[in-house]
C-alpha positions as CSV (number, residue, x, y, z in Angstrom):
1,X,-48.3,404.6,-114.4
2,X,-44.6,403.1,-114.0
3,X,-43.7,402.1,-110.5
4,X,-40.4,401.1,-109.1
5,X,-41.1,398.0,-106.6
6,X,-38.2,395.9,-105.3
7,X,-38.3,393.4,-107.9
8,X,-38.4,395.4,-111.0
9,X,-41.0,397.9,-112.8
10,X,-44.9,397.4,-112.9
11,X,-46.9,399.0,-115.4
12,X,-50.5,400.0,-114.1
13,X,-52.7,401.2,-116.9
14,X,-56.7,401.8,-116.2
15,X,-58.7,402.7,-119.7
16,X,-61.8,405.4,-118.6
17,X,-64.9,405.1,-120.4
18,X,-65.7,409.0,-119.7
19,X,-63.5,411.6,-117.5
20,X,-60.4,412.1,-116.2
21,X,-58.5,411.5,-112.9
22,X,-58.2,414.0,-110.6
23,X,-54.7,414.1,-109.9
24,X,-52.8,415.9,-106.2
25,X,-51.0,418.8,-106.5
26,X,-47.1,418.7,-108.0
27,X,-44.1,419.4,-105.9
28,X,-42.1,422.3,-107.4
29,X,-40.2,419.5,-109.7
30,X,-43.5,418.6,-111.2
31,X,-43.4,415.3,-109.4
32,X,-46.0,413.7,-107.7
33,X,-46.0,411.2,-105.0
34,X,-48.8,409.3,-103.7
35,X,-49.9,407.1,-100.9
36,X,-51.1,403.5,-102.1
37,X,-54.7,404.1,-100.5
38,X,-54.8,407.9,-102.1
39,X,-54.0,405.8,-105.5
40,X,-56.8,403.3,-105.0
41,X,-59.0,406.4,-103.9
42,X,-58.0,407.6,-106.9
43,X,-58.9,405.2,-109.2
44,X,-61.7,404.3,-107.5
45,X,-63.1,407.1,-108.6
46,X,-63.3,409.3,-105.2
47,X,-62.8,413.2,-105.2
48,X,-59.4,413.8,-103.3
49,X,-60.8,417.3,-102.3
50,X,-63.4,415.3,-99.9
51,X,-61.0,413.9,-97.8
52,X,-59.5,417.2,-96.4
């Protein structure tokens, strides 16, 4: 993943042994944007379906 932070771009990369991520729905432009706790959520490893 690249993100834009005020100083310059960070690269955030996270190898899975089995699996995928579960990724949020896509605006209309295919982009996604995401909260910094739904990322760690993510990445942790927690279904995003069991928080609504």
């Amino acid at each position: 993943m690249l993100v834009w932070e005020q100083g310059g771009f960070m690269l955030y990369y996270k190898r899975l042994e089995q699996g995928t991520f579960e990724l949020p729905k896509q605006r209309s432009s295919g982009e996604i944007e995401l909260s910094w706790e739904t990322l760690v959520l993510m990445i942790a490893g927690i279904k995003l379906d069991l928080l609504l």
